[in-house]
N, CA, C and O of each residue as an XYZ file, in Angstrom:
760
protein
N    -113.700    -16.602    241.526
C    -113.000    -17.653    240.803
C    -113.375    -17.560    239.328
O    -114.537    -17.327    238.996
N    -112.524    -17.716    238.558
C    -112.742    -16.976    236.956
C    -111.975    -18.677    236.498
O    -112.010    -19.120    235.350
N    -111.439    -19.282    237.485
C    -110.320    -20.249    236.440
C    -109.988    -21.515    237.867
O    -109.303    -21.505    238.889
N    -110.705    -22.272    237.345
C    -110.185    -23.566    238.331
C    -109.477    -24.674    237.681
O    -109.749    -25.108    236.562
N    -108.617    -25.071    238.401
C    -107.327    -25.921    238.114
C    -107.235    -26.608    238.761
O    -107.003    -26.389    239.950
N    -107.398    -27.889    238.181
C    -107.264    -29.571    238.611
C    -106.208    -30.029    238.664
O    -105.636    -30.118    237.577
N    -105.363    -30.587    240.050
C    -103.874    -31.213    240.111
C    -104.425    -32.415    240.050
O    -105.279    -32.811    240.843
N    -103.900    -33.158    238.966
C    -104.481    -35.203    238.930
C    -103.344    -35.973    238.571
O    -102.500    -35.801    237.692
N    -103.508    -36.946    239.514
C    -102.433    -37.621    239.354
C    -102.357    -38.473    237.962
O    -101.249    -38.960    237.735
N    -103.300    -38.701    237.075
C    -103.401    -39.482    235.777
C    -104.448    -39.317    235.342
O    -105.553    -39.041    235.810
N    -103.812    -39.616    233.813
C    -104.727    -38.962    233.024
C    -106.017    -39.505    232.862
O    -106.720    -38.818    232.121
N    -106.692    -40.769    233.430
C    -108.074    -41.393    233.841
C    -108.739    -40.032    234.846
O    -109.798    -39.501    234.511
N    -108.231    -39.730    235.665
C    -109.506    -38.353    236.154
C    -109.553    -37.604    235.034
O    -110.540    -37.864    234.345
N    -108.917    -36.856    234.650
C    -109.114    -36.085    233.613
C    -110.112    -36.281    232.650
O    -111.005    -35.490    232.349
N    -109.851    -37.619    232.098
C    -111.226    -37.939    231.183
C    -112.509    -37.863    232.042
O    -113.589    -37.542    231.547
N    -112.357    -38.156    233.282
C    -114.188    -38.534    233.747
C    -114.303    -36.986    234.095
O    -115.242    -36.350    233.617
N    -113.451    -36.419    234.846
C    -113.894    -34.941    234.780
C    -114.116    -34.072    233.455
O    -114.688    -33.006    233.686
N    -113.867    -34.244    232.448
C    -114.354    -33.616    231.151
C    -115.564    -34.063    230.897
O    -116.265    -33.407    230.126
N    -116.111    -35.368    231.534
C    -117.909    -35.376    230.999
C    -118.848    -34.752    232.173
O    -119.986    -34.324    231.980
N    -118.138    -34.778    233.486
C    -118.995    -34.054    234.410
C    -119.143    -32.850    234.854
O    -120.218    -32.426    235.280
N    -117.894    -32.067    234.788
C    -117.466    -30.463    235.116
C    -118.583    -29.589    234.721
O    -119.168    -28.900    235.557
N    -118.831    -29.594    233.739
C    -119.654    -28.312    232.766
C    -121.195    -28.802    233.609
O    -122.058    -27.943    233.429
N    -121.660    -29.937    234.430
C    -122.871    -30.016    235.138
C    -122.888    -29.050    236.277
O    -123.896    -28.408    236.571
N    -121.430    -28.934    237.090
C    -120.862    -28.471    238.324
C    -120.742    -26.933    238.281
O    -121.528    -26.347    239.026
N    -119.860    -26.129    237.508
C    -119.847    -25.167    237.323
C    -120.301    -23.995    236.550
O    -120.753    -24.289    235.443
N    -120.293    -22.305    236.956
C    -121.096    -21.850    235.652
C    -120.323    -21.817    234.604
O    -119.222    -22.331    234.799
N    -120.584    -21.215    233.114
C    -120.166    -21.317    232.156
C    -119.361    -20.484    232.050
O    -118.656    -20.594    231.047
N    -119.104    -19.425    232.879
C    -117.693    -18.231    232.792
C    -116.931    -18.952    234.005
O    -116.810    -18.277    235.028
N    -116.534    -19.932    234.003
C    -115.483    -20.565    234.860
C    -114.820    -21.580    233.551
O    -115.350    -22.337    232.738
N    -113.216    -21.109    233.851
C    -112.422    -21.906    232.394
C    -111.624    -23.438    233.641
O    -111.113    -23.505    234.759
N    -111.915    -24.203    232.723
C    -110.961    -25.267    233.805
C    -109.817    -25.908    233.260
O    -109.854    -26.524    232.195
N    -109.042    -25.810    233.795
C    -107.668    -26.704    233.490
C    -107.495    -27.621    234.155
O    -108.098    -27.806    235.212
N    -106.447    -28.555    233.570
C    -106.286    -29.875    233.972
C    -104.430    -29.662    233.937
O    -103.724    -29.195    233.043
N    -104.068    -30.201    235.253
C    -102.695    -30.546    235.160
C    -102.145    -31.699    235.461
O    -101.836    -31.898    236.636
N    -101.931    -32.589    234.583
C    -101.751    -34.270    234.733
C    -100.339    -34.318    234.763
O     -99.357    -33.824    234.208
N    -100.698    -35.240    235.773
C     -99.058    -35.947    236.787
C     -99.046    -37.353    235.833
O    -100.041    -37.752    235.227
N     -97.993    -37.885    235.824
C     -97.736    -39.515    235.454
C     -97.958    -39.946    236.868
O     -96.772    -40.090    237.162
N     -98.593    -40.252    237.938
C     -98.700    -41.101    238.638
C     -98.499    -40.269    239.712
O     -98.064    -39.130    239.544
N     -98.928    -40.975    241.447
C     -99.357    -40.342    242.415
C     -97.501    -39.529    242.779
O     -97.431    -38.332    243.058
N     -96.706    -40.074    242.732
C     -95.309    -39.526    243.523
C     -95.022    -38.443    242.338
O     -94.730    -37.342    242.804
N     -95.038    -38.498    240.939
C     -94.556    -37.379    240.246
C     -95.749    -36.057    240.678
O     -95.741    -34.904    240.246
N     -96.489    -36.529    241.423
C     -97.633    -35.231    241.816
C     -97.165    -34.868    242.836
O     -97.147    -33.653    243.031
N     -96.607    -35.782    243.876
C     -96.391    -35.053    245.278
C     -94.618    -34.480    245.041
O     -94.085    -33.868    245.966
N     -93.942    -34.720    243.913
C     -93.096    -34.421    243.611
C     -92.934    -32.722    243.316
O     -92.355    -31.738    243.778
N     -93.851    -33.104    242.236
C     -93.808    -31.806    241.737
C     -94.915    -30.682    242.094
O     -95.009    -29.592    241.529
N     -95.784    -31.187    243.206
C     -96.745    -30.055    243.362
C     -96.407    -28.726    244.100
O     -97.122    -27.733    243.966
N     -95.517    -28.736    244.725
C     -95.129    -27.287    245.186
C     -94.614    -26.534    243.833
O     -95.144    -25.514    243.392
N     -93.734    -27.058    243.369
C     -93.629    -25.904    242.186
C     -94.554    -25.206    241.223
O     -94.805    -24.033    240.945
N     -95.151    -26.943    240.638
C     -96.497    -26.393    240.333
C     -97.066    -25.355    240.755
O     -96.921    -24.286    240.162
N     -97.795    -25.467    241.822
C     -98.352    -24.624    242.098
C     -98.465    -23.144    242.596
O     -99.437    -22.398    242.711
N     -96.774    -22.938    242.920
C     -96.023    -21.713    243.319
C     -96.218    -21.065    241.845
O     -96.589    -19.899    241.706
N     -95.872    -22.118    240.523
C     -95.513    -21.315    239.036
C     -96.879    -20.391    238.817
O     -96.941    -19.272    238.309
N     -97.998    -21.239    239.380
C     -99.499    -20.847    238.229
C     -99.591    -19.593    238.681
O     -99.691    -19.542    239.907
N     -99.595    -18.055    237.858
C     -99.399    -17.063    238.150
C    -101.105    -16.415    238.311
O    -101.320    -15.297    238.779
N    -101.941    -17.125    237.946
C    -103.572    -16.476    237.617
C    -104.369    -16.395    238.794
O    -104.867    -17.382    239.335
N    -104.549    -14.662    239.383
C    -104.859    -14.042    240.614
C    -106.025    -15.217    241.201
O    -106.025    -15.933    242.202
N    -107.057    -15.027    240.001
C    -108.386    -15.488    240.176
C    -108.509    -16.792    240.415
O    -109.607    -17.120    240.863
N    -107.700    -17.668    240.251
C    -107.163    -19.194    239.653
C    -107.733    -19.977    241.527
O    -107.429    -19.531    242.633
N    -108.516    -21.093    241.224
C    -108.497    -22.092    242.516
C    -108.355    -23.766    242.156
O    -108.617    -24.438    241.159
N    -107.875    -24.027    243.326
C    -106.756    -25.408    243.103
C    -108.053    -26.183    243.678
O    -108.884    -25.895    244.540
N    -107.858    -27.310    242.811
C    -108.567    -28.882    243.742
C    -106.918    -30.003    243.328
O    -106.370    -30.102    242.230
N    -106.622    -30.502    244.300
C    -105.514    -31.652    244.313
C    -106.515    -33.120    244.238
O    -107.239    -33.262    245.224
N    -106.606    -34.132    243.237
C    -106.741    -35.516    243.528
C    -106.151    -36.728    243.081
O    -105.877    -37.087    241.936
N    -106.010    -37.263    244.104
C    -105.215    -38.521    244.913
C    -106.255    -39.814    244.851
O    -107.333    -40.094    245.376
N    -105.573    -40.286    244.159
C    -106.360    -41.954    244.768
C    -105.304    -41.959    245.889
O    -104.229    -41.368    245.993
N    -106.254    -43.205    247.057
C    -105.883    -43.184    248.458
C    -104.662    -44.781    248.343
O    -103.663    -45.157    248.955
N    -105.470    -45.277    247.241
C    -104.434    -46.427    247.126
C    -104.317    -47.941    248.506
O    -105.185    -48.715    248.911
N    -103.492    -47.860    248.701
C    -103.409    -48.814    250.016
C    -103.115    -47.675    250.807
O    -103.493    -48.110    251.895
N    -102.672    -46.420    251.058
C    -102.616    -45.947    252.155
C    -103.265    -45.079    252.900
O    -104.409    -44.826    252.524
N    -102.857    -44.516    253.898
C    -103.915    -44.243    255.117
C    -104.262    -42.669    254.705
O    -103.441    -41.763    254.563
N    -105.835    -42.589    254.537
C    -106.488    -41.508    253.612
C    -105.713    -39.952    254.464
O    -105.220    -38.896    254.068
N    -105.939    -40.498    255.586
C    -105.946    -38.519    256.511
C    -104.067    -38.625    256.335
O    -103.768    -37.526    255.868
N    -103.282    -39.124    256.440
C    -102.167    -39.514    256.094
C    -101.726    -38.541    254.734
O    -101.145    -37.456    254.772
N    -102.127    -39.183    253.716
C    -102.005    -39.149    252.443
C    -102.823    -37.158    252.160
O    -102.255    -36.308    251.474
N    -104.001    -36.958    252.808
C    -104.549    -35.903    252.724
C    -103.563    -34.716    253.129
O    -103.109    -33.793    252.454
N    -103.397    -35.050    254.420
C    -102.515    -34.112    255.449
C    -101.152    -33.750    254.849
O    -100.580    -32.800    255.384
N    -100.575    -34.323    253.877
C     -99.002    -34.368    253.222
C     -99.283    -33.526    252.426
O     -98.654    -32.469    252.473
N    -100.352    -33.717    251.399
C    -100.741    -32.994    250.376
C    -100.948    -31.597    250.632
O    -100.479    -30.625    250.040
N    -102.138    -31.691    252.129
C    -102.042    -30.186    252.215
C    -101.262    -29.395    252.762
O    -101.458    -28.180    252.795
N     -99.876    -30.210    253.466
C     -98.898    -29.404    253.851
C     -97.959    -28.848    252.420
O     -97.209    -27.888    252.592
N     -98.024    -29.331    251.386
C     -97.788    -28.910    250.329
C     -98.038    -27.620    249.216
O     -97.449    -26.990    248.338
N     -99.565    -27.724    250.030
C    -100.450    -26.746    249.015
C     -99.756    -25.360    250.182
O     -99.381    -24.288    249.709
N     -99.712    -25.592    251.346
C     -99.253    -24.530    252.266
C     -97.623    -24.082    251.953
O     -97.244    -22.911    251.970
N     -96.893    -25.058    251.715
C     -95.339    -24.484    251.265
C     -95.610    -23.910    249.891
O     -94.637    -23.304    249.442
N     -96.743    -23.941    249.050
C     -96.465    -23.899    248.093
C     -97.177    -22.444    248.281
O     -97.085    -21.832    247.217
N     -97.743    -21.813    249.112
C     -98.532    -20.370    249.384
C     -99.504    -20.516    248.510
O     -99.644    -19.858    247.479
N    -100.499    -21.766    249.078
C    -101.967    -21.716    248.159
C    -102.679    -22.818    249.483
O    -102.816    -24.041    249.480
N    -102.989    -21.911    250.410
C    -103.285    -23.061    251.855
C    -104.937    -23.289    251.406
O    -105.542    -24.253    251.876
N    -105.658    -22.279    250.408
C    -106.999    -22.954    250.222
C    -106.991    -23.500    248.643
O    -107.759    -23.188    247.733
N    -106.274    -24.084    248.634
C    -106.147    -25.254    247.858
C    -106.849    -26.560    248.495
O    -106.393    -27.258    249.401
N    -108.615    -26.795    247.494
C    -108.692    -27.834    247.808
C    -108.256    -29.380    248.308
O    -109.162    -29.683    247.532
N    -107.815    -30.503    248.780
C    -107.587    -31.510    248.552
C    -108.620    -32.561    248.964
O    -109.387    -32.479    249.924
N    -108.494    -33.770    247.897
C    -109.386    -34.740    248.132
C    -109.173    -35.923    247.358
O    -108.751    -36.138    246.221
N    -109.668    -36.761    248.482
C    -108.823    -38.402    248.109
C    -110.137    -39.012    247.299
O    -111.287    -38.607    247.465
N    -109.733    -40.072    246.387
C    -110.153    -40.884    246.260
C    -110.322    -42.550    246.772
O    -109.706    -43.426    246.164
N    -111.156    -42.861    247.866
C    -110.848    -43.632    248.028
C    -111.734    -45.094    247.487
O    -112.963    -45.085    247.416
N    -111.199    -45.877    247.257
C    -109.305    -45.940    247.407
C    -109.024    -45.975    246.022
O    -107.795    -45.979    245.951
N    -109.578    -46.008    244.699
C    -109.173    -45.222    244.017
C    -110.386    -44.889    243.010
O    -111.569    -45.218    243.094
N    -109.601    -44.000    241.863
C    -111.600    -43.710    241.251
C    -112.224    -44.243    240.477
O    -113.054    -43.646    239.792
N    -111.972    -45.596    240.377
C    -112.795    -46.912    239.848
C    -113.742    -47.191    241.098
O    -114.866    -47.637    240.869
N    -113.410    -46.992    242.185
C    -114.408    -47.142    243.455
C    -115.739    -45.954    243.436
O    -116.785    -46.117    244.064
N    -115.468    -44.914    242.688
C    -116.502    -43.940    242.284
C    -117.258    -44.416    241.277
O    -118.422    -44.017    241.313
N    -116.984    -45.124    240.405
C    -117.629    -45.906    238.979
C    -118.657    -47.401    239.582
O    -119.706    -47.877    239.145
N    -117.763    -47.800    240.762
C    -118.669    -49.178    240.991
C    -119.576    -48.165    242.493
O    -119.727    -48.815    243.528
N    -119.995    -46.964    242.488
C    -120.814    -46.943    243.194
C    -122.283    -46.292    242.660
O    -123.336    -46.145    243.281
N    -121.927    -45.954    241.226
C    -122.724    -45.892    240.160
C    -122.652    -46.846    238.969
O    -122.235    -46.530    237.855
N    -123.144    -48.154    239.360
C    -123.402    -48.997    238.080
C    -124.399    -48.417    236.878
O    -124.299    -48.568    235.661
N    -125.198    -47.842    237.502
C    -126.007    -47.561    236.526
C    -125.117    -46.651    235.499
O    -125.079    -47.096    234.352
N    -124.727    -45.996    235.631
C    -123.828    -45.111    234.665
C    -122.825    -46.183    233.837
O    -122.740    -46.194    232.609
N    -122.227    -46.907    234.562
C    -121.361    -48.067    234.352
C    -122.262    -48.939    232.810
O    -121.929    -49.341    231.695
N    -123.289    -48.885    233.493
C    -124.150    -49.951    232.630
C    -124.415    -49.035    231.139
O    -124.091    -49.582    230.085
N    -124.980    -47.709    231.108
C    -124.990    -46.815    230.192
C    -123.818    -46.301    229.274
O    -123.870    -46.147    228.053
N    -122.677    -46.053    230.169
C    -121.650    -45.647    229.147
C    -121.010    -46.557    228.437
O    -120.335    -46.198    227.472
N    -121.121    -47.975    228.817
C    -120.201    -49.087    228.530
C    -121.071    -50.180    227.564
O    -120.706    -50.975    226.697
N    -122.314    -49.858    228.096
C    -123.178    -50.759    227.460
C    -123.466    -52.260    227.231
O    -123.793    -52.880    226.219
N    -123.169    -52.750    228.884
C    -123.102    -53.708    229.179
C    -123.994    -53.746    229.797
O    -123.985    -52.836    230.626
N    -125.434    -54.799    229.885
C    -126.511    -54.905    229.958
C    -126.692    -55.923    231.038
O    -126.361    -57.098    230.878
N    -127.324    -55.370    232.358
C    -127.299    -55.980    233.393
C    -126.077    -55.761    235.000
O    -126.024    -56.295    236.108
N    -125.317    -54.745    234.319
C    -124.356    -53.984    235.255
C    -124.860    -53.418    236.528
O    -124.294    -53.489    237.619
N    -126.149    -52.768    236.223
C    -126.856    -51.705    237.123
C    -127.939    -52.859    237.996
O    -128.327    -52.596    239.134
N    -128.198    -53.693    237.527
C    -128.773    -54.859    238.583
C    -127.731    -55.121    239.808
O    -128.336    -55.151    240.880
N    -126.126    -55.346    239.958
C    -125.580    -55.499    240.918
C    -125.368    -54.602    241.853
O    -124.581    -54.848    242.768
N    -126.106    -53.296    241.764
C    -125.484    -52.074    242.641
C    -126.082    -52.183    244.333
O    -125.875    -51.416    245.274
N    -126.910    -53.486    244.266
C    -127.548    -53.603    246.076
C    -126.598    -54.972    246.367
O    -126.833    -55.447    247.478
N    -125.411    -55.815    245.467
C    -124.494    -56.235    246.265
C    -124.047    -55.539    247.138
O    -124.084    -54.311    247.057
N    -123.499    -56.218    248.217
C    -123.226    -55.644    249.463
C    -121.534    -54.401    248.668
O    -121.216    -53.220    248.807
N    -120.962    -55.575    247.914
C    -119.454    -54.953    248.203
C    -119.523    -53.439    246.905
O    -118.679    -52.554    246.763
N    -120.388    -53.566    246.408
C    -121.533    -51.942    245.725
C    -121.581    -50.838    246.390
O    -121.030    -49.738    246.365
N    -122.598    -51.545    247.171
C    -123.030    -50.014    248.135
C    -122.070    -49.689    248.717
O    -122.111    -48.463    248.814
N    -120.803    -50.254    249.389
C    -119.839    -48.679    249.950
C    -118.403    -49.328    248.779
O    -117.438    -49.966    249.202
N    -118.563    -49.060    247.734
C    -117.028    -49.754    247.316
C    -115.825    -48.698    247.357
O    -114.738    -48.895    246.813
N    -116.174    -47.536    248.086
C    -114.758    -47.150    249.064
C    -114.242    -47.802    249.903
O    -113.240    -47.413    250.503
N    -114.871    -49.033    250.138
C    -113.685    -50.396    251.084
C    -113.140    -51.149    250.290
O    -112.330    -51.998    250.660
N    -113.465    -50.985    249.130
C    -113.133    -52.295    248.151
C    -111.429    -52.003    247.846
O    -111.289    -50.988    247.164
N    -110.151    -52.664    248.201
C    -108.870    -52.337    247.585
C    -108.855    -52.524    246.108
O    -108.045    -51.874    245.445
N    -109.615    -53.290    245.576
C    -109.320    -53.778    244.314
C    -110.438    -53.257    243.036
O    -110.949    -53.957    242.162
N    -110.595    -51.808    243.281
C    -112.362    -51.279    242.403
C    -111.644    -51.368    241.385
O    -112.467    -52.094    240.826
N    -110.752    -51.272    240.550
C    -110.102    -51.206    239.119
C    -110.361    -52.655    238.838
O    -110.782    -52.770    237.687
N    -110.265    -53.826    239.473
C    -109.939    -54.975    238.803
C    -111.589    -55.498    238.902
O    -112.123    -56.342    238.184
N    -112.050    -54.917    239.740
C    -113.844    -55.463    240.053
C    -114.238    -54.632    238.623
O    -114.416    -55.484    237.752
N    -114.374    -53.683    238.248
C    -115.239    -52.648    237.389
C    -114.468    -53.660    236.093
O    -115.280    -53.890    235.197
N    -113.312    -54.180    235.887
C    -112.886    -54.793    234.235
C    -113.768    -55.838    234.677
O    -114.526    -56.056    233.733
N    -113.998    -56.460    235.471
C    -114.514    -58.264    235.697
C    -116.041    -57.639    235.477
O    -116.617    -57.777    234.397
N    -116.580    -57.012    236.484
C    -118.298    -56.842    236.215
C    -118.800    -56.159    234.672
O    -119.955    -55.934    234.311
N    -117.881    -55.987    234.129
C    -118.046    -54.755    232.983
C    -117.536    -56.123    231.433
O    -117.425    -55.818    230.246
N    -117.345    -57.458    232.011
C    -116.903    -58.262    230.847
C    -115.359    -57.907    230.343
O    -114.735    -58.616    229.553
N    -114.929    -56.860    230.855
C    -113.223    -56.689    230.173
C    -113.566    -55.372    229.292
O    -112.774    -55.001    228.426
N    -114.743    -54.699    229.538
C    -115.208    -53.482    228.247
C    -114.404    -51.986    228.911
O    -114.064    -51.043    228.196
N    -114.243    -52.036    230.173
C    -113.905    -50.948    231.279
C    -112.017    -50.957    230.410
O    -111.530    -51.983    229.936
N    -111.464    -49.900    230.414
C    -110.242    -49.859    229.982
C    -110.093    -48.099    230.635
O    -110.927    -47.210    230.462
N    -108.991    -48.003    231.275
C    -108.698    -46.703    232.641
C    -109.309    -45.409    231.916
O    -110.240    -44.722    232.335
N    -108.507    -45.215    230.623
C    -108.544    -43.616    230.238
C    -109.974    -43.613    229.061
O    -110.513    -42.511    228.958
N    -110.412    -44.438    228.445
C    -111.509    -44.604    227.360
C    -112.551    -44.894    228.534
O    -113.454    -44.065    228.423
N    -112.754    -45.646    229.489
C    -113.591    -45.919    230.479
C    -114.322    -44.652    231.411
O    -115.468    -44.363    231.753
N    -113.183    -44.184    231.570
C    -113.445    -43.058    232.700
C    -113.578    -42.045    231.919
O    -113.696    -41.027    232.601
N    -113.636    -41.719    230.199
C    -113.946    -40.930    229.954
C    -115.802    -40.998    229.458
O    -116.644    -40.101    229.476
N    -115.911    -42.450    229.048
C    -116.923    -42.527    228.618
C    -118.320    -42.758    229.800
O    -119.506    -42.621    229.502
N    -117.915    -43.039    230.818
C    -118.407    -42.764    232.189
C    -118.815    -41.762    232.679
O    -119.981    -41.619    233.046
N    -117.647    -40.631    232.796
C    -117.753    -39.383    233.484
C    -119.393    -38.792    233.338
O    -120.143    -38.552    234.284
N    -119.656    -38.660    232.100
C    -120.550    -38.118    231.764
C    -121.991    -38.215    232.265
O    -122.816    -37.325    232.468
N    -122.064    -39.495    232.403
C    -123.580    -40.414    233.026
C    -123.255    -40.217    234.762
O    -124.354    -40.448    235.266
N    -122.573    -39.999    235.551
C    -122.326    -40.126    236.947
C    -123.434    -39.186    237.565
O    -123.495    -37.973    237.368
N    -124.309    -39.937    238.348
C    -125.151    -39.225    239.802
C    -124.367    -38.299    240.250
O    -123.333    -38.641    240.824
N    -124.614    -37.229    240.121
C    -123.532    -36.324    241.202
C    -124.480    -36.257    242.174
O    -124.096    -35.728    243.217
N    -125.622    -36.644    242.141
C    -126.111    -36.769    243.768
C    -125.517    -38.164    244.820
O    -125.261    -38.270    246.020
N    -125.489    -38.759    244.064
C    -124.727    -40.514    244.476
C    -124.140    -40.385    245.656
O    -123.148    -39.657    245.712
N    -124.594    -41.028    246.809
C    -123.882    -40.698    248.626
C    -123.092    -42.317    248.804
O    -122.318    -42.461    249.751
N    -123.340    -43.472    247.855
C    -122.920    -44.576    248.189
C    -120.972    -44.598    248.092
O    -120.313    -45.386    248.770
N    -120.429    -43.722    247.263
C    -118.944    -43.120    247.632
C    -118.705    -41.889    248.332
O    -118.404    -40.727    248.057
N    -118.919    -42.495    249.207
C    -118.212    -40.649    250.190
C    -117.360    -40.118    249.700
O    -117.604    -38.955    249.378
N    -116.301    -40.524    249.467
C    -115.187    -39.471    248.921
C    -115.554    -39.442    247.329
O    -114.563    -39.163    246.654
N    -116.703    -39.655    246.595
C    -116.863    -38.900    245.459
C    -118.229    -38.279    245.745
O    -118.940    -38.052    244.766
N    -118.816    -37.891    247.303
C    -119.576    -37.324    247.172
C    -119.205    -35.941    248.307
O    -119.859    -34.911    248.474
N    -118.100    -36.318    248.878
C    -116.900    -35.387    249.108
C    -116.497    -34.356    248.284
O    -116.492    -33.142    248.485
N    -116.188    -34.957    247.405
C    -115.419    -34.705    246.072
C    -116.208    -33.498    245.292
O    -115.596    -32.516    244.872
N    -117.509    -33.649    245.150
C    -118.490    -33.158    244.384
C    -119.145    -31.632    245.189
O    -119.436    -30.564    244.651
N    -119.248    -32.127    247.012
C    -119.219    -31.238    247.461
C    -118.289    -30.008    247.502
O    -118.540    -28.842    247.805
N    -117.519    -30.405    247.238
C    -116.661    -29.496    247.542
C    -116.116    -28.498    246.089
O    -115.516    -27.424    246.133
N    -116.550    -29.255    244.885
C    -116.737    -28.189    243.669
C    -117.877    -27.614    243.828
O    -117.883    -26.432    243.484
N    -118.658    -27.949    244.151
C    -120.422    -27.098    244.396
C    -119.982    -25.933    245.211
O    -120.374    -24.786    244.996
N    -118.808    -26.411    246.546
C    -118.639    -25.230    247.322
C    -118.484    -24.109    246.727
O    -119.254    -23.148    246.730
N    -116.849    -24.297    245.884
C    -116.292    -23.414    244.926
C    -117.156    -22.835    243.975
O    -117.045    -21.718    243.469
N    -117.542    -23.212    243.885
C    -118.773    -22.796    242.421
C    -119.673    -21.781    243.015
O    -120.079    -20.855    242.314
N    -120.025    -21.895    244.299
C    -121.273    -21.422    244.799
C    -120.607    -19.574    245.671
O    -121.018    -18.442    245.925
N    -119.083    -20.649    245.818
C    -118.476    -18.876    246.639
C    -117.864    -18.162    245.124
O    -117.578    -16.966    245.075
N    -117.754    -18.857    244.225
C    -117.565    -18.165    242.879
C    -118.584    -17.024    242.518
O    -118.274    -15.875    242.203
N    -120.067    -17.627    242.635
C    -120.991    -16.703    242.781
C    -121.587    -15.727    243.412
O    -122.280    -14.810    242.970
N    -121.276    -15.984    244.458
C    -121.349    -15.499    245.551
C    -120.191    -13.714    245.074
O    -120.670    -12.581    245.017
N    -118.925    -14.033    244.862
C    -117.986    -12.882    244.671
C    -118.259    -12.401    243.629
O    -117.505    -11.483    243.308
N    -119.306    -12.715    242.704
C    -118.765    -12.123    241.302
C    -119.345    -10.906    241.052
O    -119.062    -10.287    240.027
């Protein structure tokens, strides 16, 4: 793998992945970002997408906030996609339920990038420790954060401070596994 390429549905991953990537991978790996306006212009357009990207070496990660709907559901569509599209190891991986639920499972980062003092004291509330149940992590992270949290300035100024060891979001510790994978069979071939 010489070149990994991010399918995101908006441009909020994008920012938090520009402060964490360069922790994840080595430094001869180039990454791109291909931002969707929203989850349906991704499932819209991801077969073409991904049929167009012509680069031998090139590996796909797809992410999805899970939203209100049903994660293996939402997973399984996607990767029947990455398969019409003749790229069947094309990562995919949800956010659930979306990736403000990755931010409230690291307050402490929350508390550092935002600089709101006393953030990282709430992370042994109950609805903390797994806030992949939480439907509403976007509107919890503006309320606990005073109104300082804003999608694309937030998640960029975040990204950076995030535990990538952090197990209290499964699907961002899913998520993480599964670039370590890539990274590690990157090395592995080179």
């Amino acid at each position: 793998m010489r070149e990994l390429v991010f399918f995101l549905e908006e441009l909020s991953a994008r920012a938090m992945l520009e402060g964490l990537i360069h922790r994840l991978l080595p430094t001869d790996v180039t990454v791109r970002y291909v931002v969707f306006k929203g989850r349906q212009d991704l499932e819209r357009q991801l077969v073409f997408r991904l049929r167009g990207y012509q680069a031998p070496d090139a590996r796909f990660i797809v992410l999805r906030d899970k939203d209100s709907a049903n994660c293996h559901a939402v997973k399984a569509g996607l990767v029947a996609k990455c398969r019409e599209a003749n790229r069947p190891d094309a990562l995919v991986r949800i956010a659930c339920h979306e990736l403000e639920s990755w931010y409230l499972a690291d307050l402490a980062a929350v508390e550092q990038a935002l600089g709101v003092s006393g953030v990282a004291a709430s992370q042994n509330k109950r609805k903390y420790r797994s806030p992949d149940e939480l439907a509403n992590a976007a509107e919890e992270l503006v309320k606990i954060t005073r109104l300082r949290y804003q999608k694309v300035g937030g998640s960029r100024a975040i990204g950076p401070h995030l535990d990538l060891d952090n197990q209290r979001s499964r699907s961002f510790a899913v998520f993480i596994a599964g670039i370590r994978k890539l990274a590690a069979d990157a090395g592995r071939n080179a």
